[in-house]
C-alpha positions in Angstrom: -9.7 67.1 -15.9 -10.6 70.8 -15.0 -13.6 71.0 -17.4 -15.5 67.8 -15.4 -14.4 69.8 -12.0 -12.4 66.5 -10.9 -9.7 67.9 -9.0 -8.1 64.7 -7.9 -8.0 62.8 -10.3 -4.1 62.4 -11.5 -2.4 60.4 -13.9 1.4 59.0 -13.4 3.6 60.0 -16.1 6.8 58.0 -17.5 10.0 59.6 -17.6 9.4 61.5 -20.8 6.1 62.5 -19.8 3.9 60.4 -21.3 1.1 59.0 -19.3 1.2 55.4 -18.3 -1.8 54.1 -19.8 -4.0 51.9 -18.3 -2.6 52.3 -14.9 -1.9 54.6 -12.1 -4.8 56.9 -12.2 -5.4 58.6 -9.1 -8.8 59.7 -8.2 -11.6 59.8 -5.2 -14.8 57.9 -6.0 -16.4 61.3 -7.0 -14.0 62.1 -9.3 -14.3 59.0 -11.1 -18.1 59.0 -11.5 -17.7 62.7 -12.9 -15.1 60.8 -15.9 -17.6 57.9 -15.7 -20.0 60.5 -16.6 -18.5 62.0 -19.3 -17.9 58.9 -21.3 -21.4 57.8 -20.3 -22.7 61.0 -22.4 -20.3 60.5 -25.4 -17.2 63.2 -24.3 -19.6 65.8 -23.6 -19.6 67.8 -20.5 -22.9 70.4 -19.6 -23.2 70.6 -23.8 -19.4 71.1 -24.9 -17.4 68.1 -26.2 -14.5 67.1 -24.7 -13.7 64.0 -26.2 -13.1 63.8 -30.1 -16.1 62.2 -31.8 -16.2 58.8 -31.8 -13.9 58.6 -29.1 -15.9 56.5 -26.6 -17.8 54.5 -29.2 -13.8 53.6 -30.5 -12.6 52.9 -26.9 -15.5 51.0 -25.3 -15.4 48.2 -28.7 -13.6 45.3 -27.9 -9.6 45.5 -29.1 -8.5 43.2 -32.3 -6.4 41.3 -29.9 -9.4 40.1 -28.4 -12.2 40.3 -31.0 -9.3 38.1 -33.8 -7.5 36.1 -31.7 -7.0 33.2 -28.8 -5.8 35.5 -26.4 -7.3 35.1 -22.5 -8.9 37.7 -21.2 -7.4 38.8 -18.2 -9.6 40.7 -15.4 -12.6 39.0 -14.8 -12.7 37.2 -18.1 -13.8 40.3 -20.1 -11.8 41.5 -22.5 -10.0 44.9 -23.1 -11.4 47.6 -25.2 -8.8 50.8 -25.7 -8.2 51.2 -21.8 -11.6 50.1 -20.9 -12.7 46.2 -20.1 -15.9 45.7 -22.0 -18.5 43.7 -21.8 -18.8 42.0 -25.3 -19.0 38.4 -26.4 -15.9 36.8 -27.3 -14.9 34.5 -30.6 -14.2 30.9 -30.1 -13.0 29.4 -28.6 -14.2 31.1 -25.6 -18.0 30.3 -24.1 -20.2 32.0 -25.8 -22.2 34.8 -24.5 -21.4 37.5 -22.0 -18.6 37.3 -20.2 -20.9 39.2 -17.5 -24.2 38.1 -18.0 -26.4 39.5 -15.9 -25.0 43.0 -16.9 -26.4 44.8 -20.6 -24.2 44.2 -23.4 -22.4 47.8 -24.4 -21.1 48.1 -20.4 -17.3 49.1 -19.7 -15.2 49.2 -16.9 -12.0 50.5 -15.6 -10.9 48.0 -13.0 -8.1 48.7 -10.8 -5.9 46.6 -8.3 -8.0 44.5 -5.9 -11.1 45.7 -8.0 -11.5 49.3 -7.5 -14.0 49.8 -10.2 -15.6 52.6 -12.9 -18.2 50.7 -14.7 -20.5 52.5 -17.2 -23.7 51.0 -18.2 -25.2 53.1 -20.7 -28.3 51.3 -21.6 -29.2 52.0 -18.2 -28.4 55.7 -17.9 -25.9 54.2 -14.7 -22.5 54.9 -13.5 -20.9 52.7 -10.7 -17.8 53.1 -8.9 -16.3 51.0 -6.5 -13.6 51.6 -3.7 -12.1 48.2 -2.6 -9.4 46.6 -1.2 -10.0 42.8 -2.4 -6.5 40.7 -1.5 -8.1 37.4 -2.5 -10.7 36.1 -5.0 -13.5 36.3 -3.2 -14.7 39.5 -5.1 -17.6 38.5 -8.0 -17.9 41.5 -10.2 -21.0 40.0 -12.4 -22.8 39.7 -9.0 -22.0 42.7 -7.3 -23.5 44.7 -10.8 -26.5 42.6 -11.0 -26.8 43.7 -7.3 -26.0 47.4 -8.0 -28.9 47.2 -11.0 -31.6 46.0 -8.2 -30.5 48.5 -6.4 -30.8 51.2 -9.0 -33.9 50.2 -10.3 
């Protein structure tokens, strides 16, 4: 994470060394805007690519789990990308539309234990991040980013 200047932002590894995945990334809310930002402009960082070409298009479209199946989504309703949440329609027998509606189609999310959140709206040149600490289900994430887009506007 040197080139994006995100000093605290760490990764746990396994015992082998591998990173966990889609959990246990460390990072203050700064650091996560700055990788919010480099997926937001495609892997590139001040002009030099970073990310492999394709990369975030590949990782922010919804998984075939998701997009071929009857599996439940399971944060917020939105289904998983390749270690994002995106927001995409799903097949039936889900509802149709959005699973966020009142945030754009093509948006993606990294959201964390009681809804710590990276969510990257491209259509809208934005980057939100969230610190939280949400123990019960009062949290609405479609509201709080229709919210954030008044806000930004």
């Amino acid at each position: 994470f040197e080139p994006i200047v995100a000093p605290g932002l760490t990764l746990e590894f396994d015992r082998a060394g591998a990173p966990s995945g889609g959990s246990a990334v460390y990072a203050t809310p700064r650091d996560f805007a700055r990788l919010g930002y480099l997926f937001l402009n495609d892997g590139c960082w001040r002009g030099a690519r970073l990310l492999p070409e394709q990369w975030v298009a590949f990782s922010t479209t919804t998984s075939d789990v998701y997009a071929h199946s009857d599996v439940e989504p399971d944060k917020h309703g939105i289904p998983n990308g390749y270690l994002w949440w995106v927001n995409e329609p799903l097949p039936p027998p889900f509802a149709p539309g959005l699973p966020l509606p009142d945030v754009p189609r093509g948006g993606y999310a990294a959201i964390g234990t009681w809804n710590q959140l990276l969510f990257v709206m491209p259509t809208l040149d934005l980057v939100v991040v969230r610190t939280a600490d949400d123990h019960d289900s009062s949290f609405n994430l479609n509201d709080f980013l229709k919210l954030v887009q008044a806000v930004a506007r």
